[in-house]
Residue frames as qw, qx, qy, qz and C-alpha x, y, z in Angstrom:
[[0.710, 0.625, 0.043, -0.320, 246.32, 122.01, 210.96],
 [0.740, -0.164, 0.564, 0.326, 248.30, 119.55, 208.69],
 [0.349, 0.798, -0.065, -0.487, 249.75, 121.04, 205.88],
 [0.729, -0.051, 0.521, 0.440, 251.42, 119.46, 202.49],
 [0.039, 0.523, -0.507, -0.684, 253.49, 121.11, 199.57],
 [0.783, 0.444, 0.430, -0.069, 251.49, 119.53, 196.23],
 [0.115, -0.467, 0.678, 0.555, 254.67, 119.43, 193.28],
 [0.721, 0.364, 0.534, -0.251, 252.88, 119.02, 190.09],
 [0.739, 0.536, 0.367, 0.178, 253.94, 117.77, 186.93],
 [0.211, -0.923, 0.319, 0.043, 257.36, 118.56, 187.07],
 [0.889, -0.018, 0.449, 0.090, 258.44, 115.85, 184.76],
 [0.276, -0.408, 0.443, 0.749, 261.04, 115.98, 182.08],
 [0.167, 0.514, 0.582, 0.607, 259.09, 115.68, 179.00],
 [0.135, 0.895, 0.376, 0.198, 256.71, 118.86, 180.00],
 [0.340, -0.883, 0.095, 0.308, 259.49, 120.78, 181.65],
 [0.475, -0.426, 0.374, 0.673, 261.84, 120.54, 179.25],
 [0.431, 0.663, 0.481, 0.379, 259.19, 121.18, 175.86],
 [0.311, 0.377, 0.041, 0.871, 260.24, 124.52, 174.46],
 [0.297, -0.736, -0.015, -0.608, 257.62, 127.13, 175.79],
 [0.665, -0.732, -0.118, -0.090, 257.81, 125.55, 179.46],
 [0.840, 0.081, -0.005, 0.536, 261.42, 125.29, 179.51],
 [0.293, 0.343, -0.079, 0.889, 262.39, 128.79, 178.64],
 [0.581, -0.615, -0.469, -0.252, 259.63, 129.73, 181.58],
 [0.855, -0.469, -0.206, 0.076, 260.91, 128.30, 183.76],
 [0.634, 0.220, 0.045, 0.740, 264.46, 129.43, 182.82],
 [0.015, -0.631, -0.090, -0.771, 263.34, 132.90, 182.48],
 [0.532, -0.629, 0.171, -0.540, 261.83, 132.86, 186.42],
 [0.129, -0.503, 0.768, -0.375, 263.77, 130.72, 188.37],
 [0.807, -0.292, -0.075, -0.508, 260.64, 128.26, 188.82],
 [0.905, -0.121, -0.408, 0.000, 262.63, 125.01, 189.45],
 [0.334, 0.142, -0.621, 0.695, 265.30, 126.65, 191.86],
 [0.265, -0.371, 0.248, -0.855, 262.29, 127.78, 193.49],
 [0.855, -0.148, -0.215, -0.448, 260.50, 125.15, 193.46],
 [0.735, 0.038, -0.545, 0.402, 263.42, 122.99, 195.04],
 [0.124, 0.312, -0.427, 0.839, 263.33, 126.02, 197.72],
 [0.709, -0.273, -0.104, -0.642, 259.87, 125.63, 198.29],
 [0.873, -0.254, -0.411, -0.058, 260.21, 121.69, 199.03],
 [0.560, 0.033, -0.529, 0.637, 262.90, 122.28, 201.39],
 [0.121, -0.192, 0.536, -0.813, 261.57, 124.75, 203.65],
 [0.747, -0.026, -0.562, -0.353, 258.29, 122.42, 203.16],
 [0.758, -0.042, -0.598, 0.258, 260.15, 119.68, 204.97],
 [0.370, 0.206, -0.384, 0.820, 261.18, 121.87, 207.34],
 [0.425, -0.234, -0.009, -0.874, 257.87, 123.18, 208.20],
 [0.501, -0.005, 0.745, -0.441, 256.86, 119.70, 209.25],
 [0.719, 0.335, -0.023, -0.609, 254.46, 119.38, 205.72],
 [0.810, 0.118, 0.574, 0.019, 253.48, 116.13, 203.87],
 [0.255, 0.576, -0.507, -0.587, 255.29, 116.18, 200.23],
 [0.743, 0.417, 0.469, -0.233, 253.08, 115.30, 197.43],
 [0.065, -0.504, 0.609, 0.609, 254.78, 114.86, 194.18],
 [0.704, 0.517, 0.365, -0.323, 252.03, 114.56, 191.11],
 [0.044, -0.397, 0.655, 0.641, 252.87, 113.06, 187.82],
 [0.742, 0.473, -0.017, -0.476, 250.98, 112.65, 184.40],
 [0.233, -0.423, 0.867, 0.123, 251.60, 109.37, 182.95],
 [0.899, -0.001, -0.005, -0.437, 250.21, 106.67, 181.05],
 [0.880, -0.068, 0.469, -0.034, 250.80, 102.75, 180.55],
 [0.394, -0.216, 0.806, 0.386, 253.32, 100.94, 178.07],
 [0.230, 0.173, 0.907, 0.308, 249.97, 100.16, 176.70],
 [0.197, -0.056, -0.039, -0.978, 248.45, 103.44, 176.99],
 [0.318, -0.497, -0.769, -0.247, 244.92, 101.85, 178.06],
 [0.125, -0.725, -0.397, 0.548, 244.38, 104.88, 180.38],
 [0.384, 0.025, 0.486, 0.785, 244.81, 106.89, 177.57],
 [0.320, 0.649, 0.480, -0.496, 242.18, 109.60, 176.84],
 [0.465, 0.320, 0.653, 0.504, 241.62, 109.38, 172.87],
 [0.024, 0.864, 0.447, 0.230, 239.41, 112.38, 172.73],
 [0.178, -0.887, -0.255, 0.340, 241.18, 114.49, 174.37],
 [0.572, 0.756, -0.006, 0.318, 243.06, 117.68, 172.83],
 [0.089, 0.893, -0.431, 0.089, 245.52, 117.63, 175.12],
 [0.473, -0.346, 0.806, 0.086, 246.77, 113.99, 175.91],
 [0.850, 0.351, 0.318, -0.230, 244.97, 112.68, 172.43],
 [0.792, 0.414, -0.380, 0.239, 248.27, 111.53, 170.26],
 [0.341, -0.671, 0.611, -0.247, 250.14, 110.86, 173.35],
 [0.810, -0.111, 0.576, 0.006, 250.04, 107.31, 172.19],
 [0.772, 0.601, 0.208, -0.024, 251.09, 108.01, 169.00],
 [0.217, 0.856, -0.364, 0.295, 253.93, 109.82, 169.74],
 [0.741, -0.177, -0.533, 0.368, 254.89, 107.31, 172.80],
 [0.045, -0.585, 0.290, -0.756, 254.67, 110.68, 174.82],
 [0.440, -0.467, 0.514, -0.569, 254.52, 110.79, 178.78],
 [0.845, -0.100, -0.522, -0.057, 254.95, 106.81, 179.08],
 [0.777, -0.572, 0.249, -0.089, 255.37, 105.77, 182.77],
 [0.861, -0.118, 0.300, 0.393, 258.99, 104.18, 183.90],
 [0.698, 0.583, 0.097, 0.405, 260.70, 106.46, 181.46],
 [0.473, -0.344, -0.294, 0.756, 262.25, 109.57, 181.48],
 [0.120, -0.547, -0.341, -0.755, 259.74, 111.26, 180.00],
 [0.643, -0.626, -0.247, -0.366, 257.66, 111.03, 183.22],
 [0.662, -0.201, -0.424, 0.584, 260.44, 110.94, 185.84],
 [0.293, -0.934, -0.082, 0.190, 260.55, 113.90, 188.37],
 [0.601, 0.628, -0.261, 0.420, 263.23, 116.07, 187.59],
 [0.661, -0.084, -0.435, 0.606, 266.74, 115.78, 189.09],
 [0.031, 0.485, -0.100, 0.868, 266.39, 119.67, 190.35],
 [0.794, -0.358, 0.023, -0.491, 263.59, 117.91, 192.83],
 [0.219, 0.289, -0.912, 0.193, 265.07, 115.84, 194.97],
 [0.814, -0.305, -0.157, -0.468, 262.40, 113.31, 196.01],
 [0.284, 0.561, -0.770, 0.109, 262.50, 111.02, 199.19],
 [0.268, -0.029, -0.953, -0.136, 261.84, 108.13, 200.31],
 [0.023, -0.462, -0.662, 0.590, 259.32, 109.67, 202.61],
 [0.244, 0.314, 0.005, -0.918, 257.54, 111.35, 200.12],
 [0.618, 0.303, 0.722, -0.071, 254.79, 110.39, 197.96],
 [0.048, 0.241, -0.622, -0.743, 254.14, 110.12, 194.67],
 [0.575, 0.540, 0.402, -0.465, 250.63, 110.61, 192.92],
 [0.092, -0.102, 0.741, 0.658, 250.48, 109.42, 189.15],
 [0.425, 0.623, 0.469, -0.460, 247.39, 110.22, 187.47],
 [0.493, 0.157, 0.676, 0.525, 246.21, 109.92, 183.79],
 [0.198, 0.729, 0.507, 0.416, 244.66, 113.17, 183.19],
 [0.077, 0.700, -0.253, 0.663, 244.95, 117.25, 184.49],
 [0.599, -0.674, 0.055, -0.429, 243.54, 116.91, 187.51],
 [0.650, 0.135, -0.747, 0.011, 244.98, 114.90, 189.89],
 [0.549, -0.011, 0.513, -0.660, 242.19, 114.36, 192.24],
 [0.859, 0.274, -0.125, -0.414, 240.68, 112.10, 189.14],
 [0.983, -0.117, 0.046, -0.134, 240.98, 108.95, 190.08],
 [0.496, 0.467, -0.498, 0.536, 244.18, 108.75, 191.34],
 [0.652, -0.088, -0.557, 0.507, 245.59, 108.12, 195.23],
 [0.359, 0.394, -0.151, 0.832, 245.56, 111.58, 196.02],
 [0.389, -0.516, -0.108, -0.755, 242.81, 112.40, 198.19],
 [0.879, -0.220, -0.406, 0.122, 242.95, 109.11, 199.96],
 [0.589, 0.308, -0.288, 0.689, 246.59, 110.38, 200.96],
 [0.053, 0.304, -0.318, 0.897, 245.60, 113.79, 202.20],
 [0.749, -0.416, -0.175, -0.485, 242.32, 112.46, 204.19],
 [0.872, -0.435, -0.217, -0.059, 244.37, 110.28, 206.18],
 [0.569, 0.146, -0.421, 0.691, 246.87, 112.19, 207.16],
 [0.276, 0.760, 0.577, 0.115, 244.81, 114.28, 207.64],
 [0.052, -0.041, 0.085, 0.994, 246.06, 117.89, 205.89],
 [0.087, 0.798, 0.507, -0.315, 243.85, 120.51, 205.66],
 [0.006, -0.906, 0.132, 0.402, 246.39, 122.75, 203.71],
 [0.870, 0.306, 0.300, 0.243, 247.58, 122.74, 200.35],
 [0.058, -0.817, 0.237, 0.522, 250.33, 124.43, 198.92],
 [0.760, 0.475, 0.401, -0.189, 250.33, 124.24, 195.56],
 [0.011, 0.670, -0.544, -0.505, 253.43, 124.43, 192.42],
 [0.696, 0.178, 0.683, 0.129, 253.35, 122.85, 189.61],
 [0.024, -0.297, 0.516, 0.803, 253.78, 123.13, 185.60],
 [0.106, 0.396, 0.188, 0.892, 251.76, 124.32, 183.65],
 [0.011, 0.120, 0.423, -0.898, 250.03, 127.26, 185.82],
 [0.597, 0.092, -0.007, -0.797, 246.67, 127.30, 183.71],
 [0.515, 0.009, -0.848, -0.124, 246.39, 123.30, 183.81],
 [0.704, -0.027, -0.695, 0.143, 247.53, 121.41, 185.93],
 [0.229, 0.025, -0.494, 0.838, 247.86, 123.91, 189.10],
 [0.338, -0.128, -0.376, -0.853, 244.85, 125.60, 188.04],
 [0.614, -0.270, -0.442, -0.595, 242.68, 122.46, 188.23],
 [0.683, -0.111, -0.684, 0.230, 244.24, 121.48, 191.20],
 [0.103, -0.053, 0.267, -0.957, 243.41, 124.74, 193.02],
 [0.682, -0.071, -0.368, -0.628, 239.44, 124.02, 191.68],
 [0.609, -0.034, -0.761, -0.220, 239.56, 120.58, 192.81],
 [0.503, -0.043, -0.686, 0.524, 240.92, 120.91, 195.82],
 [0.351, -0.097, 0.173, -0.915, 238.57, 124.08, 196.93],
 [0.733, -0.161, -0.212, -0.626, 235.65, 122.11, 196.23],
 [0.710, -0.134, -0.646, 0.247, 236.91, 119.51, 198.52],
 [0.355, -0.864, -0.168, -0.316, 237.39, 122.17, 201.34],
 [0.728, -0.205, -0.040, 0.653, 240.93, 122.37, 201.97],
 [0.025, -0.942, 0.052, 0.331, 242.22, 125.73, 202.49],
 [0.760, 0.488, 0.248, 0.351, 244.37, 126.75, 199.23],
 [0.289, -0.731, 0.319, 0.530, 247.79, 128.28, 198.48],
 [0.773, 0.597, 0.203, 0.065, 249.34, 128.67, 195.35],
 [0.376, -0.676, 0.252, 0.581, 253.12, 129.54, 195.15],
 [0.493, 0.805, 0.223, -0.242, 252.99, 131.53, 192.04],
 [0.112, 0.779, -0.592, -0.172, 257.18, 131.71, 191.56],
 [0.418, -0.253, 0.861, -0.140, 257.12, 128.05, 192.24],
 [0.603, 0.510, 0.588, -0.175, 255.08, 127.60, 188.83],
 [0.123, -0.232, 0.608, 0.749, 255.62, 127.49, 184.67],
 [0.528, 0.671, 0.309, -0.418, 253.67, 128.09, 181.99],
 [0.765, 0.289, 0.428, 0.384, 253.98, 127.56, 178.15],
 [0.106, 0.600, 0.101, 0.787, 254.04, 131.84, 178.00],
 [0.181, 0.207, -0.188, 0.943, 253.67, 134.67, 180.31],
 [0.355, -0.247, -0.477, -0.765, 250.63, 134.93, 179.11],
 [0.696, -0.121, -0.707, -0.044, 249.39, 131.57, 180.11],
 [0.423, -0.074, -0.628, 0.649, 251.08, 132.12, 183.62],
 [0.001, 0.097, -0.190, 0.977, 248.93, 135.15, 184.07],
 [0.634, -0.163, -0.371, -0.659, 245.54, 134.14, 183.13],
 [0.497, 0.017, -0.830, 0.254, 246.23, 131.11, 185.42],
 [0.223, -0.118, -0.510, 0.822, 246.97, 132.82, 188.52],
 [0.414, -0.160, 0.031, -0.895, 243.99, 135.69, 187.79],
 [0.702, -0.190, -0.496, -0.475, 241.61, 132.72, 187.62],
 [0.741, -0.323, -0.583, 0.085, 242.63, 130.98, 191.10],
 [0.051, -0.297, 0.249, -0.920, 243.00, 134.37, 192.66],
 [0.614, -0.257, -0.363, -0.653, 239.31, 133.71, 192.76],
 [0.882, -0.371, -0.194, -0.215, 239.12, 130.58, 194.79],
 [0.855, -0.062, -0.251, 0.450, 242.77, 130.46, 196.35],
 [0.272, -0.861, 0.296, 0.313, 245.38, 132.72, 198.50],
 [0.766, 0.581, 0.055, 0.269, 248.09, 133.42, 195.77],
 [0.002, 0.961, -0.276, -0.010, 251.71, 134.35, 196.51],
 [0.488, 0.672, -0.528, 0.176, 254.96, 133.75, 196.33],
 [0.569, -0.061, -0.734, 0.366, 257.55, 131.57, 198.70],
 [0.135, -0.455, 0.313, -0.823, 257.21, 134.44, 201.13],
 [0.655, -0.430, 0.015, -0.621, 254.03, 132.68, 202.49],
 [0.736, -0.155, -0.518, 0.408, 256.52, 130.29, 204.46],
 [0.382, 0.091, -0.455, 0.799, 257.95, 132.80, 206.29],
 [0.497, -0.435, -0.057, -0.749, 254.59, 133.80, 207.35],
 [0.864, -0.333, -0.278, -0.257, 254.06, 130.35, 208.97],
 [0.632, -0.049, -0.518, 0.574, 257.55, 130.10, 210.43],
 [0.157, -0.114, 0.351, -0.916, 256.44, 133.85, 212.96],
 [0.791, -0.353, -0.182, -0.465, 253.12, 132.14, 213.40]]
């Protein structure tokens, strides 16, 4: 079974806004999440590195929506910037990929499936910011595709606690939730 680490939205503009920031701070998420991608590699897995982004000209732009709708007004999460760069705490390389995608999900119409079909994984492990988004709907998406789901629950941020909890209860449901630990399960396997 082919397995890949999925690193989602982990860009400076959403990681550094106030609630996700102190998060993330508060629980280690990005040293973990840099711990995560390294034993990753090490495990052999495909690293997937998702970012939310639009155009210069924002013509992917979803107008309606209430959470990317004045992202063109504000010039928020513009591709090429450093709003939408991976942060430096992630070292990305040249062997990894990178999934850009204009809405939560990023299964919607975006590279990503393409990717893991022809490599061919079967396992996702999942981190990413914010825990009831973006991780969330990539847990959802990625069940209903029939890939067997992880979630690495320290290896995720949230805008609150709160947030982080309600996440996690909800993809309890349709994912295996836990913590880095579930490497060192696969390295005695």
């Amino acid at each position: 079974m082919a397995k890949a680490i999925i690193i989602c939205d982990f860009i400076n503009e959403i990681i550094s806004s106030e609630g996700y920031a102190a998060f993330a701070k508060q629980n280690n998420t990005l040293a973990n999440t840099a711990r995560a991608v390294e034993e990753a590699r090490k495990l052999g897995f495909a690293v997937i590195y998702v970012k939310v982004g639009f155009s210069a000209d924002y013509k992917e732009h979803p107008n309606n929506s209430l959470l990317f709708g004045k992202a063109d007004q504000f010039q928020a999460l513009r591709l090429d910037t450093w709003a939408t760069s991976i942060v430096d705490t992630l070292k990305v390389e040249d062997s990894d990929f990178i999934v850009t995608k204009h809405r939560v999900s990023p299964f919607y119409a975006s590279s990503l499936e393409v990717i893991l079909r022809n490599s061919p994984i079967t396992d996702l492990y999942i981190c990413g910011c914010a825990t009831d988004l973006v991780v969330s709907s990539t847990a959802r998406d990625a069940h209903d595709r029939d890939f067997n789901v992880f979630v690495l629950e320290d290896c995720c941020a949230a805008g609150s606690a709160e947030d982080h909890k309600a996440g996690l209860s909800a993809i309890r449901k349709i994912a295996t939730v836990g913590s880095l630990e579930l490497f060192n399960q696969l390295k005695i396997k």
